[in-house]
N, C-alpha and C positions, 0 to 999 in steps of 0.2 A: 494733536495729530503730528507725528513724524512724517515727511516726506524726503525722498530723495530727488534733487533736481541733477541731471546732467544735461549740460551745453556744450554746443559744435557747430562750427560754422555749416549754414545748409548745402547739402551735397559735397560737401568736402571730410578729410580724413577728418577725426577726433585732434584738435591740435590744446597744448596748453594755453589757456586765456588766463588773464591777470584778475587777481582779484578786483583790483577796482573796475574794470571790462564785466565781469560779473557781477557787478551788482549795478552796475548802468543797465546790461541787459533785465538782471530782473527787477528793475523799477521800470523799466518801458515795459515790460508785461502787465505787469500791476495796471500801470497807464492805459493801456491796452486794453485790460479785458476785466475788470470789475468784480470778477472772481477773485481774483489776488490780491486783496484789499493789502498795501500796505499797514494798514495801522492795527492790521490783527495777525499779522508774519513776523518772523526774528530770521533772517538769515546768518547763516555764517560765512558767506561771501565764498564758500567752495560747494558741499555738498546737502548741505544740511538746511533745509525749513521746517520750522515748527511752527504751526498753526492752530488759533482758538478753534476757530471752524474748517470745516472740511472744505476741503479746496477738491476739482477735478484732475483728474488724471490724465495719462497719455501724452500724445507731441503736439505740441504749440508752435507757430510759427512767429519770432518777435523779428522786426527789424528796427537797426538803428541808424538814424543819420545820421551821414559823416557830420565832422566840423567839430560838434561843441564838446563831446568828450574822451572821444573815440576816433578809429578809420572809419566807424561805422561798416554798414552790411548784413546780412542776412542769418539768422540762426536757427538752431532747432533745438527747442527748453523741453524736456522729457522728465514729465512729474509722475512719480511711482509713491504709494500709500507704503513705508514701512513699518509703520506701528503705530497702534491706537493705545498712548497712554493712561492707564487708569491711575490717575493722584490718589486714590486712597492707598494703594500701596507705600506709598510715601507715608502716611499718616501710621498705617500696621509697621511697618518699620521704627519711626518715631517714635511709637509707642511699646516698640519692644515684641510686637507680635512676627514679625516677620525680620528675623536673621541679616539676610543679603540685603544691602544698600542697592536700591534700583539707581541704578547711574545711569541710567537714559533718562529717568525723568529730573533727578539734577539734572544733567546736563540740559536737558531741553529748559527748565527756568532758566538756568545760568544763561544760556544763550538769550531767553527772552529780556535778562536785566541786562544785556549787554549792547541790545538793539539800539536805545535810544541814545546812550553817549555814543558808539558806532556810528550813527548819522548825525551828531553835532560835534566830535570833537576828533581830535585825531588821534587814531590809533599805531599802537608801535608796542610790539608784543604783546602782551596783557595789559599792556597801562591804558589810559587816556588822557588827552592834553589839550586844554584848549586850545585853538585857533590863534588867540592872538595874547602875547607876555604882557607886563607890566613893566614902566619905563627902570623902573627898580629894580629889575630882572637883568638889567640889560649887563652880560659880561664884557663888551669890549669885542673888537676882530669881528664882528659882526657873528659872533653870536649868543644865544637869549637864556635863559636859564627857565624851564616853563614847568609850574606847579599844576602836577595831575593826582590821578589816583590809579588802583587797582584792586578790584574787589572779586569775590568770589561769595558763594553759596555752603551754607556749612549745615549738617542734622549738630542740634545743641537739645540739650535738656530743656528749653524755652521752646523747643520748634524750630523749625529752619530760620537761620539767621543770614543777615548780608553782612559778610566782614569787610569793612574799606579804609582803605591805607592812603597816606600824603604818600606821594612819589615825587623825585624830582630828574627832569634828563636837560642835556646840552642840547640847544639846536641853534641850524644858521637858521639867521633870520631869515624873514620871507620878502625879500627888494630886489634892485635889479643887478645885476651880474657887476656892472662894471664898479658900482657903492662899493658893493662886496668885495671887490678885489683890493680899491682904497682904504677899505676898513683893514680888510683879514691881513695884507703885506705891506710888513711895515717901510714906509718910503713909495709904495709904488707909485707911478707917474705915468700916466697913459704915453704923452709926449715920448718917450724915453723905454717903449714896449719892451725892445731887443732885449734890454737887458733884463727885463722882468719875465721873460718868456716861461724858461722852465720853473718857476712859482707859479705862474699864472696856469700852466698847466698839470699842474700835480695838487692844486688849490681843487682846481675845478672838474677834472677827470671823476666820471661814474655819477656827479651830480646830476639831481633833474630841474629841469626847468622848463615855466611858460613862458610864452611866446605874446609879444601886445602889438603885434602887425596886424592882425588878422583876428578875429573872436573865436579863440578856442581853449578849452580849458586841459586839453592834452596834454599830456606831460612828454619830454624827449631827453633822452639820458645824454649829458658830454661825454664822446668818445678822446676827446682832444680838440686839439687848435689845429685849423686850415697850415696849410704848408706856405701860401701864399697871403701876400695881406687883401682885404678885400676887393681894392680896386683894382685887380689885377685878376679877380676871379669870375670866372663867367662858365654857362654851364650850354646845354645843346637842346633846343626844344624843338619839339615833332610838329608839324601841321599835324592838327585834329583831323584832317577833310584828307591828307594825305596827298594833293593836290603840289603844295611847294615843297623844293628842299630844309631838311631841318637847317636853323642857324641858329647860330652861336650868340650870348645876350650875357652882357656883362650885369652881375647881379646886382650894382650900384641904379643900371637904368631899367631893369625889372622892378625894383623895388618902387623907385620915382610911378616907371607905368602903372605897373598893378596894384601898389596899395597906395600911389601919393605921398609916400616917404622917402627924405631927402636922409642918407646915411652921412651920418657925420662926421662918425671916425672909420677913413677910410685907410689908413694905413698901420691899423691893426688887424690879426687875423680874424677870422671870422671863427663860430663853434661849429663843431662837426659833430653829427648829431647821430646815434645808433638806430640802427631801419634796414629794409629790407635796398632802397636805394640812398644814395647820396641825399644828406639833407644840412646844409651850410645856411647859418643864418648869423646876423653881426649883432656881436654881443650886444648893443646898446637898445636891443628888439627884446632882451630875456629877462625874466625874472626868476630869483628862484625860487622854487614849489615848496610849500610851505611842509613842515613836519621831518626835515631831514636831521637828524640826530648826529650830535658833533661826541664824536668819542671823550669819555674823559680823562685818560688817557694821553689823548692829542691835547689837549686842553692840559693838561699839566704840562707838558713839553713847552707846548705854545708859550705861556704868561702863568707862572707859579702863581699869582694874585689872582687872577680869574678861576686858577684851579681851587684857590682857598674860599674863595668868592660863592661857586656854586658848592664846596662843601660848608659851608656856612648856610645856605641856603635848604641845602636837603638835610641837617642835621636840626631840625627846627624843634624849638622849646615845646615842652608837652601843650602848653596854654593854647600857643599858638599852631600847633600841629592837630587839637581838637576840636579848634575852630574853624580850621579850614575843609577836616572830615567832615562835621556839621554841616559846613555851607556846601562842600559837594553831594554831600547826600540829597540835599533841600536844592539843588540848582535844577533849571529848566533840562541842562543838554546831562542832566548826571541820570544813574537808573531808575532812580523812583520820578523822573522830569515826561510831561506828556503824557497822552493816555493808554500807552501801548500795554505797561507790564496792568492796569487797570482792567484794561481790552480784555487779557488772559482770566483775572480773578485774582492776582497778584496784590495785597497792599503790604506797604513798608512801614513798618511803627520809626518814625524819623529819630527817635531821640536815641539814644545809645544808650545801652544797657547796664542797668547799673547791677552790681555784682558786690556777693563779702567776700572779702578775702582776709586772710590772717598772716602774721609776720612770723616768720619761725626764727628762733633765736639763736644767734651766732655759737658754734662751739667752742671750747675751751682749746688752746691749743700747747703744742711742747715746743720750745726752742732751747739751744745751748746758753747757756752764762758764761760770762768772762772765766770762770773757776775750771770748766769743765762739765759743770753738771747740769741736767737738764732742769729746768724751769717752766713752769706752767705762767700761758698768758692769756688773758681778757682781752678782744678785737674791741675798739671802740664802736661805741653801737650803730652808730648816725653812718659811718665809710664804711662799717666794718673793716678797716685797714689797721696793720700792725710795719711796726718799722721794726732795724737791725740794729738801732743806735743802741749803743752797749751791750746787743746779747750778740748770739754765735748762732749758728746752725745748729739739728740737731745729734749731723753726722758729719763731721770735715773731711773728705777725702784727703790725706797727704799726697803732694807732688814734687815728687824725685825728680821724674824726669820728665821736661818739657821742653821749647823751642819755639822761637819766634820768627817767621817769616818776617822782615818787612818791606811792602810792596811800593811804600809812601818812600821811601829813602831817597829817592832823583826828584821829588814834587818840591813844589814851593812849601806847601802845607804840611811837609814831613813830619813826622813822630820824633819828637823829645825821648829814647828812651833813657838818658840817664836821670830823667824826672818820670817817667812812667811807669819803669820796673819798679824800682823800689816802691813806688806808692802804690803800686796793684800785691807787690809781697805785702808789706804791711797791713792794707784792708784784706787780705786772705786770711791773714794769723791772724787777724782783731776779730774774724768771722770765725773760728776754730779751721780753720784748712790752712796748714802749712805747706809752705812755698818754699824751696830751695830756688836759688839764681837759676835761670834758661840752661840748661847745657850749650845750646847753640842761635845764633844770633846772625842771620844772613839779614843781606839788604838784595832787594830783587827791583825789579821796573813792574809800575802798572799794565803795560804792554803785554807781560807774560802772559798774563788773566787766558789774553785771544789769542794764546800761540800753545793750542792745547802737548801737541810733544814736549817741549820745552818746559810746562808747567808740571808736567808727568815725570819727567826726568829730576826737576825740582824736589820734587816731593819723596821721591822713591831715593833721591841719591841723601838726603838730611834725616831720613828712618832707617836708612845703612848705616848713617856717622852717628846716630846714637842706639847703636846697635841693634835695632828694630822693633823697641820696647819703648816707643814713646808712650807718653800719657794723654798727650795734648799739647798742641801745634799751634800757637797763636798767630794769627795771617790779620795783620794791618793792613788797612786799605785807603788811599786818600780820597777816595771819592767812590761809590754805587757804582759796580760794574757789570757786565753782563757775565763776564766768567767767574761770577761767583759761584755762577751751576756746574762748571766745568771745576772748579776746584772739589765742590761736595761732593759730586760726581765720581771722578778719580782718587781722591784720598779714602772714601766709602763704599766703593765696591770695587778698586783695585789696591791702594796701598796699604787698607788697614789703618788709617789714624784721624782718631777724633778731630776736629780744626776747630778753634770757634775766631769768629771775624771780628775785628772793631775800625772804627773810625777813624782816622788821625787827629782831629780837628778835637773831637769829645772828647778821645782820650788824652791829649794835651792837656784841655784843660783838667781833667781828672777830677772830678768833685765828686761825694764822697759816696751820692747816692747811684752817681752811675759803675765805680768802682764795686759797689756792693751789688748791681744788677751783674755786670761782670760778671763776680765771684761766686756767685749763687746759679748761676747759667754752669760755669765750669763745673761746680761742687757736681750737679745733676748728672752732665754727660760723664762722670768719672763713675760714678756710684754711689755719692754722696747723698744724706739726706739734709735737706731743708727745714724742712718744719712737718709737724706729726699734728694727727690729732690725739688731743688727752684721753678723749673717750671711745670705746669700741664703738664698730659701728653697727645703728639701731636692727634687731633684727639677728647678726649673727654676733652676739657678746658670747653663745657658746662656742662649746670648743668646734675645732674642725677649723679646716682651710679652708678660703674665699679667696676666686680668681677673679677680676674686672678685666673685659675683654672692651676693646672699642675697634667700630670699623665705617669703613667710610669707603668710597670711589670718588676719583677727580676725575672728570671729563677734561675732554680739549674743549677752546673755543668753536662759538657756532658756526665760524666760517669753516673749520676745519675738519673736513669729512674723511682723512685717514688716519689719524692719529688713534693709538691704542687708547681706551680709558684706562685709569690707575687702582688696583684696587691695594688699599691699607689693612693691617690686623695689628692692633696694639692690644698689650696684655701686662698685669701687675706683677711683678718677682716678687713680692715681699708680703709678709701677713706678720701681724694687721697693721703694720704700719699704710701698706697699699700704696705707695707713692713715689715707688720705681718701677718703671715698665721698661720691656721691651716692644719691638717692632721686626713685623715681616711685611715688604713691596711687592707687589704680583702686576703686569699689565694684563691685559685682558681687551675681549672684543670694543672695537670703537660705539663709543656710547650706550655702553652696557652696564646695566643699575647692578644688575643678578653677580654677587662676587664668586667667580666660576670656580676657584679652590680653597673654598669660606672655613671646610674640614679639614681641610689639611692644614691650613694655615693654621688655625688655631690650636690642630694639636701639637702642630708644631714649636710653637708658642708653651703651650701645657706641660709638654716634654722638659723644654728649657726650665719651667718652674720647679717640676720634679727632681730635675738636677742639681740643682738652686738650696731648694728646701729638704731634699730628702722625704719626698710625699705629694701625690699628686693631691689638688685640691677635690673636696668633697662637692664644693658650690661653684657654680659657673654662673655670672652676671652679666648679659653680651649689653651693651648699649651701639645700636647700629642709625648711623646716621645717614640724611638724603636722600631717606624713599617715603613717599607721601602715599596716603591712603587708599591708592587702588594697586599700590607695590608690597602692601601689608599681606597682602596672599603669597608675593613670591617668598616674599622671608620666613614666611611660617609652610611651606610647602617645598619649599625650598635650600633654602637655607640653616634653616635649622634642619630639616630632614639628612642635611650633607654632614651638618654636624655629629649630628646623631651617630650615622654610618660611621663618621672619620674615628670618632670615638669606642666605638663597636668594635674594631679590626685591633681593637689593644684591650679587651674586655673590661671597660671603663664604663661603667653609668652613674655617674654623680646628677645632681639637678643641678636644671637649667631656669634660667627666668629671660627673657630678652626686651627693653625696653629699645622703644625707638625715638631718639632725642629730634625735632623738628625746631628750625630756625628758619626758615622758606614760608613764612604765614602772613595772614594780613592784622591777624590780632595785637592791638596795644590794648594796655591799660591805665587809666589815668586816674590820680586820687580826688575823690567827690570832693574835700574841700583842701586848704592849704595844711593844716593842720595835721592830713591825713599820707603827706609826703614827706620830702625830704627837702633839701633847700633850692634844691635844683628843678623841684616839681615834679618830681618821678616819685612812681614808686621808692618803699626800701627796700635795700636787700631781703631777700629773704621771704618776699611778699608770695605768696602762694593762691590759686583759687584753682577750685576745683570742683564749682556748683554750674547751675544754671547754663554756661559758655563752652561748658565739655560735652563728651558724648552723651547722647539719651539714655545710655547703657553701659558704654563700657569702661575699661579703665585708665583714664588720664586727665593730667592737670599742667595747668602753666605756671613756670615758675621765675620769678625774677630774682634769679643766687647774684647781680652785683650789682654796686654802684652807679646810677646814671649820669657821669658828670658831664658829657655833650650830649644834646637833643633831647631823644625821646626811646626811654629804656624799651628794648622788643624781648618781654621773657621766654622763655624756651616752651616746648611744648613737649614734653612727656608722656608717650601713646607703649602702655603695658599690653605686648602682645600675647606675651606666653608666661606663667608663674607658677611653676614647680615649689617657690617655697613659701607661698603664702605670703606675701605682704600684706599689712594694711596701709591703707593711704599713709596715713602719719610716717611709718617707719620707712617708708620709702623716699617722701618727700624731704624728711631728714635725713636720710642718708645721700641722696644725693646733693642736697645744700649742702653737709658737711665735708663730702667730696670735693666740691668746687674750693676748698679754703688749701684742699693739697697741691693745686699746679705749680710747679715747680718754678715757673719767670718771673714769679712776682711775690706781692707779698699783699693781696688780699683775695676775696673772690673772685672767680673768672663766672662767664655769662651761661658758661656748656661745661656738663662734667667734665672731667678732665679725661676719661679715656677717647671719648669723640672729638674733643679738642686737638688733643693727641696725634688720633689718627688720623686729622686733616692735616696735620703738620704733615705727618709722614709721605701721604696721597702726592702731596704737593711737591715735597721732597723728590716723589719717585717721577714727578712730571718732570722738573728739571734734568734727572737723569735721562729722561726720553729727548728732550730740548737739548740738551749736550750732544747726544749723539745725530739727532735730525738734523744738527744746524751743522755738518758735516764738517764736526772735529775732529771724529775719531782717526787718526793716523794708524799708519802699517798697511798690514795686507786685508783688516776689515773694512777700510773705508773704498778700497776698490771692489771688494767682493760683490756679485749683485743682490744678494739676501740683503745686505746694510744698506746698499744706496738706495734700492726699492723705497719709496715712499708706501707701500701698503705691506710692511713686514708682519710677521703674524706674530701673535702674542707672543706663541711658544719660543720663537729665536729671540725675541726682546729678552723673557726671562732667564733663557739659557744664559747670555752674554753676557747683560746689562744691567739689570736688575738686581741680582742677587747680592744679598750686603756681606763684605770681607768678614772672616770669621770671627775678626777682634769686634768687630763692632756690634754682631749679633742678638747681644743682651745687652747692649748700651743705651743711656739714651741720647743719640747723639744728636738726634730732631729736633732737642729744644733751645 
């Protein structure tokens, strides 16, 4: 049974309550009244209960006492019957008799497998985490590194399975305030506060913590540090009886009266605590509440070793990453733990699933020879990886004309360039890409990066001096800087010229393989090709053109609720080599999956190929990435419908196929014995299944296109939504592996075909261009205009202005 619960304090408005306040009150209902038997309910802490058995209806009156978790107080629990689940429709489904996936009854198991780690371990988005780390967890600054999981519910050819995955997140530990602050700042001294002040308050600002004066398990957020130090702070208390005048009580001798606590540092501030009144209590009374998540992010800043520390940690060996799924499966607080999912009719087969899978075998590929001519080569089997030593490319772009910023020239760690020119010519010629010397050769300051005028002027006055026909702009940098957005930003959708960045420090030293990363980056964004595959690919060896479209959206972060999302269209120039693309940027509504101009972008795209080749392609192959199986209707009612139309308005109908590439899953795979991996314990390339662990019907499989040399390889998941040309499994599964050997950075398989690859590049690309302009660099008359300063600008002036890529770069690829 589905129920709806809604709660509100009694006789007052509807106000928001905390999820943890909701599930205190409906556990004192349960307590209460023996109809709401915990051990046969799954809450989801807002609206939703699902129940084995029928529960009553109507308003309930729950009240809670103050103190132990809550204000406590009085409420009103309003339970309404929404749906009486029938499971056999889950079964007609499964079995192929009934079409539409019932997602209410997923979702109501799901929620039931999620009850029991909900009430034993802590939750933080979808994961769970236990309660307390291991001392070998521990990163240092007080805080922990803590092995959890995250699982979900999946329809498989076997029946409904539980997918669960090792997770790993940063947390502060769970001690008292003031540990904390001697751990996390480095030096700090109680003694000596003054000067630790503004640490001590940007440390602990927005943190929660309990409280061990008094027995309560409520939690109170730091708003800041008291203005005064404690013993100088006293607050005004009311006679109850109303009888005396209020007086004033310094909180040092409150503390003594009412709880028998002698405060001992009294000449630090006290925490100011978020509430409807004033709530001041002395740090050496707090602890902090366990489950607060340390960005890892901050954690790199912080101590580069604790950052490598917990990537070391969440990169875990397959051996030991399927031993830890195991035991979470099999633990008391994990989803099969207790008798709850029991209670429903729920069992869990604990062992994981064994599967065949089959290894598809690396393609043959084309590189250049020292001579000129192309050559066919053999990947080694085991890496499937190919090196450059002694061949070429398989197309060298010549460069006439180029030019080197360098921004490292005032650093200590400055660029060598009369050792680093010539050694990046040389490895270009020894690749087949000839190199003439720079035309032009500035020295700039790392500074400029953050003085966006100045870096615009830059740029635009060195495309005048070599008469506006650069090829490619190389910009050295001594160090990662934040106006790297602002330089791609501006040279890409205002001055028209390719850049590619390097290091000072790597390029220095210049060894031979980072030269050839280099050179092989350049070759690409110029129109060069790399490496080919030997063989056509499976499927279309006849004649006729084939287009590869890939597409993506990049969201903002979750804190940020005005930013546009990004939507990307990459697309192939070339047949059949297939392994130059181009790229169109679109922003679009904030956190919106649905790419709103999907047909035009892509014709736009199509057009550009026409121009290209002299012929539009027959076949169109969309691979769209980042929308999960209840978004599979927008893109086929959707998105492809736009297509279609966009297509129609130029009396165009070629076929379409559109796969959707998923990397967002809980699924790994691990090889049954040693023998059946690689040395690393992974999968090999190339491993494929697509029995048993796929849909009960339809058509997709996972696939592992690379190498696992850290942790534990996560293969892609390939979901055929639409297929106009008839694949079979085989020829699709190969053509996509053999795809993966064309991305242009490197020189074996990558993990994601390459046009979804691609288009993440792009997504992301187009996010910095939003980041350039939000973090309020643009200079002139748009940075005062109120359309740009607006933090909620609407897509359409983003794209008008910002977005749009300079016409040189159009058909480049300058993403990679």
């Amino acid at each position: 049974m589905h129920y709806d619960a809604n709660v509100k304090p009694e006789g007052g408005r509807p106000v928001k309550i905390s999820k943890s306040s909701l599930s205190i009150i409906r556990n004192k209902l349960s307590s209460d009244d023996d109809r709401f038997p915990l051990a046969r309910t799954a809450y989801d802490g807002e609206k939703n209960i699902f129940s084995a058995i029928s529960l009553p209806t109507g308003k309930f009156k729950v009240e809670v006492p103050a103190g132990e978790d809550m204000k406590g107080g009085q409420y009103e629990v309003t339970i309404k019957l929404v749906n009486e689940l029938k499971l056999g429709k889950l079964n007609d489904y499964l079995s192929g008799y009934l079409l539409s996936i019932p997602r209410d009854i997923l979702q109501g198991m799901d929620l039931v497998m999620k009850e029991n780690p909900a009430r034993h371990m802590i939750s933080t988005g979808r994961n769970f985490f236990p309660r307390e780390s291991g001392e070998e967890d521990y990163l240092g600054w007080g805080i922990t590194a803590s092995k959890g999981f995250q699982h979900s519910l999946k329809p498989t050819s076997q029946g409904l399975a539980m997918c669960l995955d090792y997770s790993v997140l940063a947390f502060r530990k769970r001690m008292p305030v003031l540990d904390f602050l001697k751990e996390h700042i480095d030096g700090f001294d109680i003694n000596k506060f003054q000067r630790f002040r503004r640490d001590v308050d940007n440390t602990l600002k927005g943190l929660k913590v309990i409280v061990t004066h008094r027995r309560t398990k409520q939690k109170y957020t730091i708003v800041g540090l008291t203005k005064d130090d404690t013993r100088q702070i006293s607050f005004t208390v009311e006679d109850p009886e109303g009888q005396n005048q209020p007086r004033q009580v310094r909180i040092v001798d409150h503390f003594r009266e009412k709880y028998d606590k002698d405060i001992m540092y009294k000449d630090i501030p006290c925490l100011d605590f978020k509430g409807n009144k004033k709530i001041y209590v002395p740090m050496e009374f707090c602890i902090l509440a366990e489950g607060q998540v340390y960005p890892k992010e901050q954690l790199e800043r912080l101590d580069r070793n604790a950052g490598v520390m917990l990537k070391n940690i969440s990169l875990a060996k397959p051996k030991f990453r399927e031993s830890q799924i195991c035991s979470m499966v099999r633990s008391e607080g994990g989803p099969c733990g207790g008798d709850l999912a029991k209670n429903f009719g729920i069992a869990v087969n604990t062992n994981m699933t064994t599967v065949t899978g089959r290894v598809i075998g690396p393609p043959e590929l084309k590189v250049g020879a020292s001579n000129g001519k192309v050559i066919k080569i053999t990947v080694d089997k085991e890496k499937c990886q190919w090196n450059l030593v002694g061949k070429a490319v398989v197309e060298g772009k010549r460069i006439d004309r180029w030019g080197v910023i360098d921004f490292s020239s005032y650093d200590k760690n400055r660029l060598d360039p009369h050792s680093f020119i010539p050694k990046l010519i040389n490895r270009c010629t020894n690749l087949g890409i000839y190199m003439e010397e720079p035309l032009i050769y500035k020295y700039a300051k790392m500074d400029t990066f953050s003085r966006v005028e100045i870096l615009r002027e830059l740029l635009e006055r060195t495309n005048e001096e070599a008469g506006g026909h650069f090829q490619i702009l190389l910009c050295v940098m001594s160090r990662r800087d934040n106006g790297y957005k602002y330089l791609k930003w501006i040279s890409e959708t205002q001055v028209g010229i390719v850049t590619q960045c390097c290091l000072s420090t790597p390029a220095n030293k210049a060894n031979d393989q980072y030269l050839a990363n280099l050179a092989i980056k350049i070759n690409a964004k110029l129109g060069g090709s790399n490496v080919e595959l030997n063989d056509s690919l499976p499927l279309f060896e006849r004649k006729g053109h084939v287009i590869f479209l890939g597409a993506d959206v990049n969201h903002p972060s979750p804190r940020n609720i005005t930013s546009p999302s990004i939507a990307a269209v990459v697309a192939t120039m070339n047949w059949p080599a297939a392994n130059r693309y181009a790229a169109r940027v679109r922003p679009q509504a904030h956190r919106k999956e649905r790419i709103l101009n999907f047909g035009d972008m892509c014709l736009e795209l199509i057009e550009s190929y026409a121009r290209l080749n002299n012929v539009r392609p027959d076949k169109i192959v969309v691979f769209r990435d980042g929308v999960s199986e209840s978004q599979f209707d927008m893109v086929l009612n959707e998105e492809l419908l736009d297509l279609k139309r966009a297509l129609q308005t130029v009396k165009y109908s070629p076929t379409i196929t559109i796969i959707v590439a998923q990397k967002r899953h809980q699924t790994r795979l691990f090889p049954e014995s040693a023998r059946d991996g690689g040395p690393t314990g992974n999968v090999s390339p190339g491993t494929v299944v697509d029995s048993k662990i796929v849909h009960p019907f339809e058509f997709d499989f996972y696939l592992c296109s690379h190498y696992g040399s850290l942790g534990t390889s996560k293969p892609t998941h390939y979901y055929v939504l639409w297929d106009e040309h008839g694949f079979s499994s085989d020829q699709l599964q190969k053509l996509i592996y053999n795809m993966c050997f064309t991305f242009a950075r490197c020189t074996k398989p990558v993990s994601l075909v390459p046009p979804v690859y691609y288009a993440d590049l792009v997504a992301y690309r187009g996010r910095f261009y939003h980041d350039a302009l939000m973090e309020g660099q643009y200079g002139g008359s748009a940075a005062s205009s109120s359309s740009v300063s607006s933090s909620r600008l609407s897509a359409e002036s983003f794209d008008q202005n910002f977005f749009k890529l300079h016409t040189n770069l159009e058909d480049n690829m300058f993403f990679v």
